[in-house]
NURO-364679 format. One record per residue (C-alpha): x negated, y negated, z negated. Coordinates in pm, whole numbers, plus 50000, padded with zeros to 5 digits. Each point is the difference from the previous one (the first is absolute). Layout:
REM residues N
XYZ/...
This chain:
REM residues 225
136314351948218/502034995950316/503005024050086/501865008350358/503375005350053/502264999950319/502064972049957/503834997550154/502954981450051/500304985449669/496074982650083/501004979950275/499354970249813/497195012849878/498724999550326/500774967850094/498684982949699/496345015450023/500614992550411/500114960049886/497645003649751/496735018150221/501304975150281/499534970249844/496595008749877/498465003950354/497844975550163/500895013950322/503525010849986/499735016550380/498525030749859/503025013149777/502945003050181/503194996449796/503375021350052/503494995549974/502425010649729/502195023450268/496425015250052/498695001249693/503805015449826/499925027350382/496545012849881/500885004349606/503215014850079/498615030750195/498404985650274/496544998549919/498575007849651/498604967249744/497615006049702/499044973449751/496965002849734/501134986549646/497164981949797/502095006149673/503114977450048/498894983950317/499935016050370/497004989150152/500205015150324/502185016450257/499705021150301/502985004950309/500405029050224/502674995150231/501495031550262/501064981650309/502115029850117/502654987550269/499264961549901/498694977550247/496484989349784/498055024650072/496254999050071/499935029250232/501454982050244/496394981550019/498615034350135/500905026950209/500905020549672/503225019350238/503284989849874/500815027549893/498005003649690/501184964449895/502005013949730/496895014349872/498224965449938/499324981849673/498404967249970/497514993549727/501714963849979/499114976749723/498165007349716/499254968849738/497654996749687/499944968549764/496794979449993/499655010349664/500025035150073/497855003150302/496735019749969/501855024849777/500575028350296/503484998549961/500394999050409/498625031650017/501745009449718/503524990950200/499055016450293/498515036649845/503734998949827/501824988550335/498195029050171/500595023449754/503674994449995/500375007050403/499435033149943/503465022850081/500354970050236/500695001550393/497684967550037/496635014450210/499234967350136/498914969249783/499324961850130/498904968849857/499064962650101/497634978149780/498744964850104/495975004250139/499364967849780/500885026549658/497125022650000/500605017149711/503515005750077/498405019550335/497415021349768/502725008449741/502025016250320/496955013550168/499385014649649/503665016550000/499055014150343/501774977450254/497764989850283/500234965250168/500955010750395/501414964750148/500654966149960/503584985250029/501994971249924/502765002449694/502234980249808/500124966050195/497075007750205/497025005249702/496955020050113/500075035649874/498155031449970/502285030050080/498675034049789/500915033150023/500255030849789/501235034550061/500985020149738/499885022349827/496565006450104/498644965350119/497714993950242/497605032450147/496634997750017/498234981450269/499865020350263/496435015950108/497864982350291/499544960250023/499554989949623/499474962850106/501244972249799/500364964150043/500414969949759/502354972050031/500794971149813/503574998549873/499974960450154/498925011150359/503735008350048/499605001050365/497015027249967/502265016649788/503045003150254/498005010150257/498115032649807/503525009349879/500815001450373/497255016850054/500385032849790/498524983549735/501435013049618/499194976149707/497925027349740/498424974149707/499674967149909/496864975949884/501034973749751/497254974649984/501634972849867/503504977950007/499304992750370/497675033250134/501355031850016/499525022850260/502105029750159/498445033750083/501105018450289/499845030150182/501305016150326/502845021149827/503164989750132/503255003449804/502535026250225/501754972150126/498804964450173/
């Protein structure tokens, strides 16, 4: 029923069309964040990886992985990730299903293929941002194994969880000792920022409803603050 396939230079429109398209049919716009043609055409000419899934002649969804390398965008520079491993960085960057189309897994879908594909790769270090008012978005990348570890300010100054991966392995197991956890609501930004401070790792997340979802966390910090 649906089909993925990297997508590349040639798709560029592509892109941009579905782009317009999932935009317009947000409420709240703030939670996707659009790119650029220059980025979109540096990431499907080598510098990142794209997927689409086909729903026979349609593409209904798309997923970008961009590899900052030397380029100045680069959410390491959030953390104290060393420079030196810069060049070993991919971003999990924006990943887009049509309204139609959503509750059909395909995010997962995206990101078990964009995973699969790093493999042979020098990437060992994986971030993401997604807006605390998308819960879903959150679980689908908790799900994929990034953790939420701050919050930061991107793209004109919107509120965002910054998640981590490592790779290939992911995250280890919680180390042994203080298994204490503590609950926050994805609203209580300030609560937030301070735990994340803190040591504080986001682990899980409680979806109760379009306004109440919760983040688990627990004292594992990522390797960097």
């Amino acid at each position: 029923m649906f089909d993925v396939r990297r997508l590349g230079p040639g798709d560029l429109g592509l892109i941009l069309e579905l782009q317009e398209r999932i935009t317009s049919s947000l409420a709240d716009k703030d939670v996707f964040q659009t790119s650029t043609p220059e980025f979109i055409s540096y990431c499907l000419a080598g510098g990142g990886r794209c997927y689409g899934v086909a729903h026979g002649p349609d593409t209904v969804a798309y997923r970008m992985v961009y590899f900052p390398r030397d380029r100045a965008y680069n959410l390491a520079k959030d953390t104290s990730l060393p420079a030196s491993a810069y060049g070993q960085v991919g971003h999990w960057d924006t990943i887009a299903v049509m309204p139609r189309w959503r509750g059909h897994g395909l995010a997962r879908t995206l990101n078990a293929r964009a995973l699969a594909d790093l493999a042979g790769t020098d990437i060992r270090h994986l971030f993401s941002t997604s807006s605390p008012e998308n819960p879903h978005g959150v679980r689908t990348l908790i799900e994929t194994g990034f953790r939420p570890v701050r919050l930061v300010r991107k793209f004109g100054g919107k509120l965002r969880f910054l998640l981590y991966r490592p790779r290939p392995a992911g995250w280890p197991p919680h180390p042994p000792g203080d298994r204490t956890e503590r609950i926050v609501a994805l609203s209580a930004t300030g609560e937030l920022d301070d735990a994340f401070h803190d040591g504080w790792t986001g682990v899980g997340i409680t979806i109760d409803g379009p306004r109440s979802a919760y983040l688990r966390m627990a004292r594992q910090p990522p390797p960097f603050r």
